[in-house]
C-alpha positions in Angstrom: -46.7 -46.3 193.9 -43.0 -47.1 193.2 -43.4 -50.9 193.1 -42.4 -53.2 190.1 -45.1 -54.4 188.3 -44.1 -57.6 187.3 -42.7 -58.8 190.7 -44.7 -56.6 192.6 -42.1 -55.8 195.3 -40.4 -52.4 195.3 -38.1 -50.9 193.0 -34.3 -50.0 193.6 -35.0 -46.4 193.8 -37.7 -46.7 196.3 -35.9 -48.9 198.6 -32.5 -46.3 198.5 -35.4 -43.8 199.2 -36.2 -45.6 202.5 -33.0 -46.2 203.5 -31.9 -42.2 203.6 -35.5 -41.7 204.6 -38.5 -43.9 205.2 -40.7 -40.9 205.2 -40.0 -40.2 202.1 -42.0 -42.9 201.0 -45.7 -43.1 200.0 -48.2 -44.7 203.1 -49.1 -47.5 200.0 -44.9 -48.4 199.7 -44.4 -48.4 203.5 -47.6 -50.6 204.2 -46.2 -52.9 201.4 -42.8 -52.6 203.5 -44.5 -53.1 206.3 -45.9 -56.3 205.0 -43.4 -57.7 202.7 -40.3 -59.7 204.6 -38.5 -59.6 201.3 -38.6 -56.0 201.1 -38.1 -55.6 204.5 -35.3 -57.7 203.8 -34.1 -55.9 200.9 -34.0 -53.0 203.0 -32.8 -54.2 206.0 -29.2 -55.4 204.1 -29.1 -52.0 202.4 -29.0 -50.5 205.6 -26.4 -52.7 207.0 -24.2 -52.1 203.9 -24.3 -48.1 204.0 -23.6 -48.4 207.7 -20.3 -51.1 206.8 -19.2 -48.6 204.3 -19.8 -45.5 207.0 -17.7 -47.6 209.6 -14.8 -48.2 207.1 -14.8 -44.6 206.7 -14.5 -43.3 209.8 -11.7 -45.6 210.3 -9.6 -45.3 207.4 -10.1 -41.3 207.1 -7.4 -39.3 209.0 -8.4 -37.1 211.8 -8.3 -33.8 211.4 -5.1 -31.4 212.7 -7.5 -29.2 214.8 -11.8 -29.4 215.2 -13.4 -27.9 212.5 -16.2 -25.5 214.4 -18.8 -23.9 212.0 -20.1 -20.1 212.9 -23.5 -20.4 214.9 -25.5 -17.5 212.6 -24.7 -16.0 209.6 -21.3 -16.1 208.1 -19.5 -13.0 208.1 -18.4 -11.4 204.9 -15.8 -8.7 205.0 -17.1 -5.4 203.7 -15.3 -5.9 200.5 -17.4 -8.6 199.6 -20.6 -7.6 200.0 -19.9 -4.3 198.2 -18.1 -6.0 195.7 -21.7 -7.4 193.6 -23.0 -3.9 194.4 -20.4 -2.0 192.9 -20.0 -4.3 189.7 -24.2 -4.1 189.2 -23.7 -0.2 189.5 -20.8 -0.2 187.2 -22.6 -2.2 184.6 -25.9 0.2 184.7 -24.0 2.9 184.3 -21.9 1.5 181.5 -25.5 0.3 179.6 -26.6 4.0 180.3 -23.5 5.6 179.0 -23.8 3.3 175.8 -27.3 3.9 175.1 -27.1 8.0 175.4 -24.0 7.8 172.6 -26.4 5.7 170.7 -28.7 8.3 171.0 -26.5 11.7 170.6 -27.8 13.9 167.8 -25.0 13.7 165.3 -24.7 15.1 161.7 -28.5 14.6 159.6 -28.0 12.6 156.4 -29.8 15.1 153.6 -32.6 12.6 152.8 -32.0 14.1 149.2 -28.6 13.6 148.8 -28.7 10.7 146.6 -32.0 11.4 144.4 -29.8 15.2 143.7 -27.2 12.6 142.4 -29.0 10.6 140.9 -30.7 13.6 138.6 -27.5 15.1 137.8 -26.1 11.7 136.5 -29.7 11.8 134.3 -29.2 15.3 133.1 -25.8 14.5 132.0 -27.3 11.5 130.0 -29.6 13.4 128.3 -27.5 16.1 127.2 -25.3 13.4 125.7 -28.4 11.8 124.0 -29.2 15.5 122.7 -25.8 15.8 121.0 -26.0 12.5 119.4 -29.7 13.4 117.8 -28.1 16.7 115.8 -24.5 15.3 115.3 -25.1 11.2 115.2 -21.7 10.6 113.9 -18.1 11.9 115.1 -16.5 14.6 112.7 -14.4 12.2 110.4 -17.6 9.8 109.6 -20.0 13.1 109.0 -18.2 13.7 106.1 -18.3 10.5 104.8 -22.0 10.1 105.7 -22.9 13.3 103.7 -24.5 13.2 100.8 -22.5 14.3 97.7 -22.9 14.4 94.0 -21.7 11.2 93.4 -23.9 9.5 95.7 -27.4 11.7 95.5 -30.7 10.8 95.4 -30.5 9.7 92.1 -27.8 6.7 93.0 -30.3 5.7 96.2 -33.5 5.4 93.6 -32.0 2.9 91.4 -30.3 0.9 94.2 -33.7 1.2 96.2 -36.1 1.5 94.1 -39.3 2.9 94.5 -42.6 1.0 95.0 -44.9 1.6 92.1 -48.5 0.7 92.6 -50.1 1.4 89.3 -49.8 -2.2 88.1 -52.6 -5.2 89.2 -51.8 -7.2 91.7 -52.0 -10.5 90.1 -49.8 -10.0 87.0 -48.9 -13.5 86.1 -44.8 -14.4 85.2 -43.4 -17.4 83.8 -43.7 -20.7 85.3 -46.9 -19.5 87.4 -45.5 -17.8 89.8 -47.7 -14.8 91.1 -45.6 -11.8 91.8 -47.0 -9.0 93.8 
């Protein structure tokens, strides 16, 4: 039902609906229309107005320069146009087919182990490197230094390092009662 609820009468919309078409209406709206002079009313001046407006029209508009007569069946398309959609659907097929076998065309195979082979020789490289630096840590110039020589022997290490000698107790008391161990 297309009525207002707090009037109760019929909306805007419904009554346009009646005036283009009153069949277009529910049987509840039409009974109300039936029943309702202010509706009826409504409706009526509605009317009235769209056929003002339809007079004014046909009065002001210019008449046309020759009748306008419209084809009894089917229009009729020259052959152009209807093998104009045909030809652009069968064009764009075979342009998605076209695209889709390059995509596909067996091309040159990536070797899977390309990049591991790489990657190993890098590695072996690196290890060879570490190899020479366990036998000869230091260049040329600082081996010599690094040597040892009379001068600086094992004798010169022991009294700047000397060794740890664990005959003596533990808890051999110092001055001032400091425990050394």
């Amino acid at each position: 039902m297309t009525q207002d609820r707090a009037t109760g009468h019929l909306t805007d919309d419904a009554l346009i609906r009646a005036a283009i078409d009153i069949d277009d209406l529910t049987a509840a709206d039409r009974g109300h229309l039936d029943a309702c002079p202010r509706c009826a009313g409504a409706l009526a001046d509605l009317t009235g107005d769209l056929d003002r407006v339809g007079a004014l029209a046909r009065e002001t508009a210019p008449s046309p320069s020759r009748p306008v007569r419209l084809p009894a069946g089917a229009p009729v398309l020259p052959w152009r146009l209807t093998w104009a959609p045909a030809a652009a659907a069968l064009l764009m097929a075979l342009f998605l087919v076209g695209q889709f076998a390059l995509d596909r065309s067996p091309g040159p195979v990536p070797d899977p182990t390309a990049e591991l082979r790489a990657e190993m020789a890098a590695d072996g490289a690196f290890i060879q490197e570490v190899r020479t630096l366990e036998t000869a840590g230091l260049p040329d110039p600082f081996g010599e230094i690094a040597e040892p020589s009379g001068y600086f022997g094992d004798d010169f290490l022991d009294f700047v390092v000397p060794e740890i000698d664990n005959t003596q107790p533990r808890s051999s008391q110092r001055e001032g009662g400091i425990e050394w161990t």
